[in-house]
Structures are given as structure tokens and as C-alpha cells.
DOKEDREN-743736 format. One record per residue (C-alpha): x, y, z; residue in one letter. Coordinates in steps of 0.5 Angstrom, whole numbers, plus 500, padded with zeros to 3 digits. Each point is the difference from the previous one (the first is absolute). Layout:
% residues N
XYZA...
//
This chain:
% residues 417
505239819X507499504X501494501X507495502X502494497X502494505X508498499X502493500X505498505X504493500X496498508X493501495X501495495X503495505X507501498X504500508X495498507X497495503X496497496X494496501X498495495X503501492X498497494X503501493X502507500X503500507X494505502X499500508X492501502X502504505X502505497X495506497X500503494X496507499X498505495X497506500X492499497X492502502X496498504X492499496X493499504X500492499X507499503X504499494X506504498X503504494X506502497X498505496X493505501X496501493X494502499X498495495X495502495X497494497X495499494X495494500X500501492X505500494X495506498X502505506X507498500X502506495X496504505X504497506X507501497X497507500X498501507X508498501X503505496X497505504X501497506X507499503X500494505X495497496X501493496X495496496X501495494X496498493X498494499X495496496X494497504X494502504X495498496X497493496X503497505X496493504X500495504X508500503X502503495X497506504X502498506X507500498X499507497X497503506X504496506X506504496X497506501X499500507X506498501X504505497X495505503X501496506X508500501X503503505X505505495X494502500X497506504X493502496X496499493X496502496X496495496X498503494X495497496X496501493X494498504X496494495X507496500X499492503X506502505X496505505X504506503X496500506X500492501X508501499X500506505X496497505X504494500X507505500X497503506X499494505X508502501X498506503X504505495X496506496X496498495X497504495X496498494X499504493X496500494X501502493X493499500X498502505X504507500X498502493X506497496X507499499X502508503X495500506X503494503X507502498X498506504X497497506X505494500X506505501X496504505X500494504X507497499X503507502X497500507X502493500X507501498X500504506X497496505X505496498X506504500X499501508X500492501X508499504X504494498X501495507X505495501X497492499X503494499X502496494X494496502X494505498X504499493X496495494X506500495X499498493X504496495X501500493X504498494X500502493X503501493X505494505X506497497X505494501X504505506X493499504X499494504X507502500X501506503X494505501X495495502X503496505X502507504X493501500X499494503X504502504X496506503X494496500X503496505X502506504X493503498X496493504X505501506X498507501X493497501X499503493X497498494X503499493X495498494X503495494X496501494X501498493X495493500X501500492X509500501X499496507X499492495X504496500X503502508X493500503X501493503X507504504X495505504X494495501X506495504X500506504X493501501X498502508X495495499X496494494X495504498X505507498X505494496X493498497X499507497X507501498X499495495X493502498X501507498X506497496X495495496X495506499X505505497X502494496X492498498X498508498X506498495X497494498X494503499X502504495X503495496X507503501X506498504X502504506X508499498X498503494X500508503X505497506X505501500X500506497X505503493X503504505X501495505X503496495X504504497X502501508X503494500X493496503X498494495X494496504X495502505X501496505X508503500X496506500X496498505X507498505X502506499X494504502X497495506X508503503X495506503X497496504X507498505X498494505X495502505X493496500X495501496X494503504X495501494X498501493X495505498X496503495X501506495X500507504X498496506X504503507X503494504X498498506X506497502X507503501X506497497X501496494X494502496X499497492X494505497X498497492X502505496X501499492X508500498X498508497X504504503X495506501X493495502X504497505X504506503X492503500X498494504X504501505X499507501X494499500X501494506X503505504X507500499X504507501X507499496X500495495X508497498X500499493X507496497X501500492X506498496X497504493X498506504X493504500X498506503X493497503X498503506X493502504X496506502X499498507X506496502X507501500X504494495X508499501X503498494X505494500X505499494X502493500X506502496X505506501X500502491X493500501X500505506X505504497X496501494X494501503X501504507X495505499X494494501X504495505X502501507X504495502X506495497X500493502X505498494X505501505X498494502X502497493X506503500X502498507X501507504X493498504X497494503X493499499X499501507X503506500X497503495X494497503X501505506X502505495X492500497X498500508X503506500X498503495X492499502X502502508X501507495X496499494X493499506X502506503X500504495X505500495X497500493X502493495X502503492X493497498X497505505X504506497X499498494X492499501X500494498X492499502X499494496X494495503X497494496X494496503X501491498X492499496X497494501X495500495X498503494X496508500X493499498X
//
């Protein structure tokens, strides 16, 4: 499918004109900033099209993955889920895979099952159908082993890949986008370059009448009292010191110290030396508007603008997390460098330092050491990634999707039975 890539323009960042009202960024809320995406049955809008096909258990991803071989325009993942799982353990498990199934890059799925799992395909698919989209169900059971429901599976992704192919990408505003943030592997440079510019888009983001997801509860300790002084209201601030005692209990609990694992070896040797520095640094995402809520693992946000989503520091459980929430395009900032990506979401690739992003331009998208270096502003680099994902949201594709960087992890709570 043909389709044109929206240009950036001074006047659309807010750069000349009248303006009015500016935050940090200088950013009008006047202005609009479109894309080019999809409209789906429940009103929400995707950047990319995919059919996904969504195994319920870890034993009918190897079938799933087969499925995607042989369909083009399709994605699926391998996990280790979907079975002994209880209580909010299951909970969490199942709300992660109507999530994704539910995201608006998505166009349909087929949910396929082994058929005596815990995680039930046609609960996960009857949940998935409420968004209005095409849902299928296949059962290895069902259809007589691993090469029947291959077989059928395929059947019924190829005429959704069809369907979907006829689908047109329409103009919308920056205001349909739920935007993710993330940092790994990050280094001294971080809170220095890389996540201060993301700070910067998310104030953007907010302004556009858009949403910008903080997660990382675990890396959030130590600065969590800087987002509760701007909580919307008492009970939001409350929270936000709540969930950083939990994390912080669920480490007790083992009888392990947190710190241990956090920094990482590779943040240290980045230059970082203790959680709470880490901490400053990664709090930068989040810029300077209010914080509108706190919400659990995989949950779609009821608000727009600021949103705090309690994710563990684990790159891919918290990249996951916030797919699954609904976010479309994911910032990712790293000062050591990592491939990771998504199956169904676009991940921009942020280098927080020009060696790093030299050494690894065939999995990072965009240099913010330029501001280490003193070429670029944080602001300036802050309009470059916005730029970046006026295009990346209208089609252009992010190295980790070139490279089928399809990684997805879910956070457990609970042990298997």
C-alpha cells in the first residue's frame, strides 16, 4: 500500500506565529501536528496494520511463529505464559493478551490455543472482540495437532492480511497518539542528553492533547517524590509513593536488596553509581506537566497526558506493558545500546552518546549525544525525535522493525502452579 509520510514544518513544531500558550518546549497549543494511521471499529488509531497471530500458551507459539512464516503481513511472539497461572498472576497474564490483541496497530487476530490451557483462547478472543476488530480462534486440539492448525491458521490470516491490505491511512491529530517511554542499558550521558529530550516531547506530546506513558517503577526510586509534587490531585501523589514501597517490598520479601541488581553492570560501567542517580535520570522522561494517573501493568490509560504505568525496570516487561496499554510508537533511549523492539509497536531507538551511536547505527535511530557534545539543545533534539514520530507513525519503519526485533515479555507476580 502506498502511502505519504507527513513533513515537518517550522510553523508545525511551534517554531514562528502566534502562539497561545507555551510550556517549556515553546510548543503552541494551537498548532496541529497530524500523521497518517488507521482508523479501528472502537475509534482508536494505528500507525501500523498488522494482523496479529497470538498464542495463549507458551506450547502453540512454535505453531504461531510458523503461521507468520508463511504469511506475509503477519506478527506473533514466544513467550512463556498461559498456563498454572491464578489469582492476579492470571489476571495480569490475561489483561496483557487482550491488550495486545486490542492495540490499535492492530487489524485483526487469531488467537491460537492448545485447548486445556488456563488462559482460554475463546476468553482472550472474546475479550479482543469487544474493540470491533476480526477475531478468530484456532485449536491445535481442536483441529487435530500442530499441522492442522498451522493449516487453518494461515487460511484465516491470509484473508485477513487482505482485508486489511485495503484498509487507507487518514490524517489525525497528534492527540489520537498514546506514546511510550523507556530507557535501557542507560549510562552517565542519560539524564543528560537522551532523556531530558524525551522529556521534552512529552511535554509536546501532553500539549498536543496526547498521551506520554512513564514507566520503569523499579528505576523510578529515589525521584518518586519530584512526580508526586505534581500529582493532579492527593490521591495520584499518594500512589505515587505506594507503588514505589511495593517494589521496593517485593525485594524485601525475597530478602534481597534492590540495589543489588539496580544499577546494572552495564550501567556502571556507563558511568552510573546508584539507583537514585539512575533514578534522576530516568524520571527526565516524563518533562514537566502534571501527573494525571498511576495505572497498573498493561492497563489502557483513562486519561490523556501525563500517565505513570507500574512496570518493572526489565526493558522487554515493561516495553510489553505498555504495548499492551495501548501505546503505538515507544521512545527507547540507551547509552550502552540494545537491539530490543516490538512485534506490533514501532520502538525509536535513542543513543544518549555519538560512540555509541556510531558503533551501533544498525539498531538506533537517532544521536542525542549532540547534546553532550554541544551541536543541539535538549529542546532541539527534543523537536528532532517529534519529528521523527510524525514519520515513524505514518509509516516509516524503526531499525528494530527491519531487523524483526519482535521481543515481548509479560512482568509475573506470582509463582506457576
Amino acid at each position: 500500500m502506498e502511502y505519504k509520510t507527513v513533513k515537518m514544518r517550522p510553523q508545525d513544531l511551534g517554531c514562528g506565529g502566534a502562539h497561545k500558550r507555551k510550556g517549556r518546549s515553546g510548543l503552541s497549543t494551537q498548532s496541529k501536528l497530524q500523521f497518517l494511521g488507521y482508523r479501528r471499529p472502537d475509534g482508536r488509531i494505528g500507525v501500523r496494520n498488522h494482523v496479529l497471530i497470538l498464542p495463549t500458551i507458551t506450547c502453540a507459539t512454535q505453531a504461531a511463529k510458523q503461521i507468520t512464516e508463511l504469511v506475509h503481513g503477519t506478527v506473533s511472539f514466544i513467550h512463556q505464559h498461559g498456563c498454572a497461572q491464578v489469582g492476579v498472576d492470571y489476571e495480569q497474564t490475561f489483561r496483557t493478551y487482550a491488550g495486545m490483541g486490542m492495540n490499535p496497530n492492530v487489524y485483526g487476530v487469531v488467537v491460537l490455543g492448545l485447548g486445556c490451557e488456563t488462559h482460554q483462547a475463546r476468553s482472550v478472543a472474546g475479550e479482543i472482540a469487544k474493540s470491533g476488530k476480526p477475531v478468530e480462534v484456532v485449536s491445535i486440539q481442536d483441529h487435530g495437532g500442530t499441522l492442522g492448525a498451522i493449516a487453518q491458521g494461515a487460511r484465516i490470516a491470509a484473508q485477513m492480511v487482505q482485508d486489511a491490505s485495503a484498509v487507507p491511512r487518514e490524517p489525525f491529530d497528534f492527540s489520537e497518539l498514546i506514546v511510550g517511554t523507556e530507557c535501557g542499558g542507560s549510562d552517565a550521558c542519560s539524564g543528560l542528553s537522551a532523556n531530558p529530550a524525551v522529556g521534552v516531547v512529552s511535554d509536546m506530546m501532553v500539549d498536543y492533547g496526547g498521551t506520554a506513558i512513564l514507566a520503569e517503577t523499579t528505576e523510578l526510586i529515589g525521584a518518586e517524590h519530584l512526580l508526586a509534587n505534581r500529582a493532579v490531585d492527593e490521591k495520584v501523589s499518594k500512589r505515587a509513593y505506594e507503588v514505589i514501597q511495593a517494589m521496593e517490598n517485593r525485594a524485601i520479601a525475597m530478602g534481597v536488596d534492590i540495589r543489588d541488581g539496580n544499577p546494572s553492570p552495564g550501567n556502571r560501567k556507563g558511568g552510573l553509581t546508584t539507583l537514585e542517580e539512575k533514578s534522576l535520570g530516568a524520571a527526565a522522561k516524563a518533562g514537566t506537566r502534571p501527573l494525571q494517573e498511576i495505572i497498573e501493568y498493561a492497563q489502557i490509560p483513562t486519561r490523556k497526558g501525563l500517565v505513570w504505568m507500574d512496570t518493572p525496570g526489565h526493558d522487554i516487561e515493561q516495553l510489553t506493558g505498555m504495548v499492551a496499554g495501548g501505546a503505538q510508537i515507544v521512545l527507547f533511549t540507551s547509552g550502552r545500546g540494545t537491539p530490543t523492539g516490538s512485534p506490533i509497536a514501532p520502538v525509536i531507538k535513542i543513543a544518549t552518546n555519538t560512540p555509541m551511536f556510531e558503533k551501533m547505527r544498525e539498531n538506533m535511530d537517532l544521536d542525542a549525544g549532540t547534546i553532550i557534545s554541544g551541536v543541539e539543545s535538549i529542546e532541539s533534539v527534543g523537536r528532532r525525535i517529534l519529528g521523527e514520530i510524525a514519520s515513524v507513525a505514518s509509516g516509516k519503519l524503526t531499525k528494530s522493525e527491519i531487523l524483526k526485533q519482535h521481543d515481548f515479555g509479560i512482568w509475573r507476580i506470582g509463582p506457576t502452579f
